[in-house]
VOVEXZA-252283 format. One record per residue (C-alpha): residue number from 1; residue in one letter; x, y, z. Coordinates in steps of 0.2 Angstrom, whole numbers, always signed. Example, Ala and Ser with C-alpha at 12.3 -4.5 7.8 and 13.67 -1.06 7.14 Angstrom:
REM VOVEXZA-252283
nr | rest | u | v | w
1 | A | +62 | -22 | +39;
2 | S | +68 | -5 | +36;
This chain:
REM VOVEXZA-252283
nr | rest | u | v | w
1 | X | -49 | +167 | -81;
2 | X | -65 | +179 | -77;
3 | X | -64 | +197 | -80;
4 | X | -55 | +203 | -66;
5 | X | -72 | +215 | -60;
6 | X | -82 | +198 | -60;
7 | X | -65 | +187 | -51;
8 | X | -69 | +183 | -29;
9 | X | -87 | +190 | -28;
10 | X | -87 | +179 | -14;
11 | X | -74 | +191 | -5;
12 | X | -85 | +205 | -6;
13 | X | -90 | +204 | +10;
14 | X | -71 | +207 | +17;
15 | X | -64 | +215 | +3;
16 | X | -67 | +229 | -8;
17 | X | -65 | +227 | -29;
18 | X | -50 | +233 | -30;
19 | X | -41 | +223 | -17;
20 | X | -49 | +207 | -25;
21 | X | -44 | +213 | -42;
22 | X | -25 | +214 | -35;
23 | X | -28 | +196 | -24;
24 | X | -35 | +188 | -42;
25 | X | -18 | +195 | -49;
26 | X | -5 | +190 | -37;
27 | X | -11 | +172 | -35;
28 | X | -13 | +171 | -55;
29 | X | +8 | +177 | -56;
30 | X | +13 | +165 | -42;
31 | X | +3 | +150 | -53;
32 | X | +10 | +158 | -69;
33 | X | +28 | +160 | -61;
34 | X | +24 | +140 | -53;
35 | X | +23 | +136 | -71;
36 | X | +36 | +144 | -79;
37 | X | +47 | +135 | -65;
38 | X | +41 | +118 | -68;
39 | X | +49 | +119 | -84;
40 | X | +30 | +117 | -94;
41 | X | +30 | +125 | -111;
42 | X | +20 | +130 | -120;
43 | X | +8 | +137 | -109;
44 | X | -9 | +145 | -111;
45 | X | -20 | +156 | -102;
46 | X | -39 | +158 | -105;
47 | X | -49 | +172 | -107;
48 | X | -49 | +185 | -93;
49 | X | -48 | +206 | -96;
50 | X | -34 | +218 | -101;
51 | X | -24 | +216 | -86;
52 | X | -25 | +198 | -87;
53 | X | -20 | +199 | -105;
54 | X | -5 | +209 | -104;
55 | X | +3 | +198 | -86;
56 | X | +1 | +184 | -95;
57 | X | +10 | +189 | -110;
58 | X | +24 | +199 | -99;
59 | X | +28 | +181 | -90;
60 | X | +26 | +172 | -106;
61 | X | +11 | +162 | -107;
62 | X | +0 | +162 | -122;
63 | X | -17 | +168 | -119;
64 | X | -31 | +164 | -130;
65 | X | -50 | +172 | -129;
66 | X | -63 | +161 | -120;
67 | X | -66 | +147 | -132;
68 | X | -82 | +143 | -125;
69 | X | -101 | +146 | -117;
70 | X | -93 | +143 | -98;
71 | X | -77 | +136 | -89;
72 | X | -79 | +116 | -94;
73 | X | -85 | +120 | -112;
74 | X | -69 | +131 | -112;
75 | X | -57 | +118 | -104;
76 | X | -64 | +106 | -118;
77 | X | -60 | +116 | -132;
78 | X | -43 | +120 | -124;
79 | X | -39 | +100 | -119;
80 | X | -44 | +99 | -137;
81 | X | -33 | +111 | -143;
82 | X | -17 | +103 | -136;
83 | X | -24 | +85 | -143;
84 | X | -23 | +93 | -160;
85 | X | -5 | +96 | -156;
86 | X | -1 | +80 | -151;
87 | X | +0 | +84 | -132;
88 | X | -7 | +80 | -116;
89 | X | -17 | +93 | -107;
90 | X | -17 | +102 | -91;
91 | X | -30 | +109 | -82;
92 | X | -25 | +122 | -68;
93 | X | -36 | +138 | -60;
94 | X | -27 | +152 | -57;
95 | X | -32 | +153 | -36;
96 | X | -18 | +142 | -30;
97 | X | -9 | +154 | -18;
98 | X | +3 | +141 | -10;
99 | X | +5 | +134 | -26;
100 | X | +25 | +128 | -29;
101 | X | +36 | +123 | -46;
102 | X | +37 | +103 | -37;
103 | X | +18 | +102 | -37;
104 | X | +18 | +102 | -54;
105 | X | +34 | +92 | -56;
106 | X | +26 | +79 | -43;
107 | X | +8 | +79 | -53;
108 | X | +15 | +75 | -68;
109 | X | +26 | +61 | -61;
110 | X | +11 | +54 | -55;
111 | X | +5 | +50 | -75;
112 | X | +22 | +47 | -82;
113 | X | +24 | +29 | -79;
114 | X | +4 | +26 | -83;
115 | X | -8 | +30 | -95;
116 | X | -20 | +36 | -83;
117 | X | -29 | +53 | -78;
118 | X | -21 | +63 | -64;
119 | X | -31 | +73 | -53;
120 | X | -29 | +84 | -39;
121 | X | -43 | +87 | -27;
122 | X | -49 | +104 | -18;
123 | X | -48 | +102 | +1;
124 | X | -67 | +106 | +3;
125 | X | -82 | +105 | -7;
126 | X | -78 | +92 | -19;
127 | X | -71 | +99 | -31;
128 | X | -54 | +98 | -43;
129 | X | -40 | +109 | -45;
130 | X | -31 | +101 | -55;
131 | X | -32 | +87 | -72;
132 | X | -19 | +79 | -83;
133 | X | -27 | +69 | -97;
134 | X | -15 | +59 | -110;
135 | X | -20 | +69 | -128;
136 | X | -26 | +49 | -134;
137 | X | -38 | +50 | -119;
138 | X | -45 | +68 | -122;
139 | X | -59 | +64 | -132;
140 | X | -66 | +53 | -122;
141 | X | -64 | +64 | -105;
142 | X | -75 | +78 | -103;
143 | X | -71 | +90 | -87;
144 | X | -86 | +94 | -74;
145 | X | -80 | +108 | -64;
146 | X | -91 | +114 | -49;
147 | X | -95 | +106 | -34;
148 | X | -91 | +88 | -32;
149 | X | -82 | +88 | -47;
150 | X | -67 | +77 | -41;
151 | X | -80 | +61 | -40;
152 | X | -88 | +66 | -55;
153 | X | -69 | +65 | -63;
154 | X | -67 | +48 | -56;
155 | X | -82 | +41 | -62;
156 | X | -78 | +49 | -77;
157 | X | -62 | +39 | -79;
158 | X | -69 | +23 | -72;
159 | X | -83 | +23 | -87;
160 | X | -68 | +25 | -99;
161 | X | -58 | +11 | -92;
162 | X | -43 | +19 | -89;
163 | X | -36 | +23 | -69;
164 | X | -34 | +37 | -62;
165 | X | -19 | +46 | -52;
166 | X | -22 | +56 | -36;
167 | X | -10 | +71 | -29;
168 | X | -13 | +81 | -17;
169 | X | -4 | +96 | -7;
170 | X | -7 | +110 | +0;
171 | X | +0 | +119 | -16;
172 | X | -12 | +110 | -25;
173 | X | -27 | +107 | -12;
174 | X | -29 | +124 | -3;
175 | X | -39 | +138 | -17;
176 | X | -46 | +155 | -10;
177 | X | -63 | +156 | -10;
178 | X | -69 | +166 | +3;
179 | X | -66 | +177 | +20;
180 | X | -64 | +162 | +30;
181 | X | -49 | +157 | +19;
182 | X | -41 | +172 | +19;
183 | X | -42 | +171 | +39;
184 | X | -34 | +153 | +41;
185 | X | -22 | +156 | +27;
186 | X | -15 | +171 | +38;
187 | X | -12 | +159 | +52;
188 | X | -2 | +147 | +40;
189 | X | +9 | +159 | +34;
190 | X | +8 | +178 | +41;
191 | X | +9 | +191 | +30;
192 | X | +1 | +183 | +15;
193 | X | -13 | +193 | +10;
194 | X | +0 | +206 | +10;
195 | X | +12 | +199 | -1;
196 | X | -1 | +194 | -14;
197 | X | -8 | +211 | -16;
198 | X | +8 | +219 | -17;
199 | X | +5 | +232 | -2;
200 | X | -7 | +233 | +13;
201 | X | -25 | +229 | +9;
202 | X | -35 | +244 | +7;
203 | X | -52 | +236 | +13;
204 | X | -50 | +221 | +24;
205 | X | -64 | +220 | +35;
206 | X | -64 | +202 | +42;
207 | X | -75 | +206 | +57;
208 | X | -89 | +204 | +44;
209 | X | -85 | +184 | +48;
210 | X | -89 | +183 | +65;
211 | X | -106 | +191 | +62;
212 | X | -110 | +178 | +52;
């Protein structure tokens, strides 16, 4: 997690700072509470702010300080960490609004029966939103988050030998990025902004989409 002032720049142009701070939040508790649900523990969350911090705590997750210079040096040290402790590691961002306890449960099925990497990829611009990695396998598996980062994986997995397990849904698949997300997830399920926030937004301004 980012610093909740520095979370959704790309919204700015539909949202003000503090209904991107509270969006960042309520989709961070529903992946938290998705967690929790799934029966996954221990859990960590790192880095992020004060606010961050204290959620986390409150819906007992472990949070940890950034480990490293940017998010896939940190995700190594923290896929590191859980190899040290003889377990396999998760990967998931906290921007996952439709997210539910049977995507996990369904993820991690897809790895029980092989030893394989499980990804999950973003519905649009190539990129992963979620990696499991078997704790023998982490040292030899380094994340590339960022655009076309879900063929980077595979490639990643073929070089290593080992195959990989796909899941997708729209728990999984479907992050909030920008305006237009906020726009079609509105359609897919009414009221959602609303429900993430907490309240009514205090700055949407989605007329600012069809200008573009």
């Amino acid at each position: 997690m980012k610093a909740l002032a520095q979370c959704k720049t790309r919204l700015s142009r539909v949202l003000g700072p503090e209904d991107r701070a509270d969006l960042t939040m309520g989709m961070f508790r529903r992946v938290i509470m998705a967690i929790r649900a799934a029966g996954v523990d221990p859990f960590w969350v790192v880095g992020g702010d004060e606010r961050v911090r204290n959620l986390s705590r409150s819906l007992g997750a472990n949070w940890m300080e950034d480990l490293g210079r940017n998010l896939n040096d940190t995700i190594t040290k923290s896929f590191e960490t859980a190899r040290l402790r003889g377990v396999s590691a998760l990967y998931l961002p906290g921007d996952l609004p439709f997210i539910k306890p049977g995507d996990i449960h369904q993820l991690i099925r897809s790895a029980e029966h092989q030893h394989n990497v499980t990804l999950s990829p973003a519905r649009r611009d190539g990129g992963t939103n979620a990696i499991l990695v078997p704790y023998d396998l982490i040292p030899y598996f380094r994340p590339e988050l960022g655009n076309n980062s879900f063929r980077k994986h595979v490639g990643t997995a073929a070089r290593m030998g080992v195959s990989v397990a796909f899941y997708y849904s729209q728990g999984m698949g479907f992050d909030l990025d920008d305006g237009s997300d906020i726009e079609e997830y509105e359609h897919m399920e009414p009221g959602l902004l609303t429900r993430l926030l907490g309240r009514e937004p205090k700055s949407l301004n989605l007329t600012s989409l069809e200008l573009r």
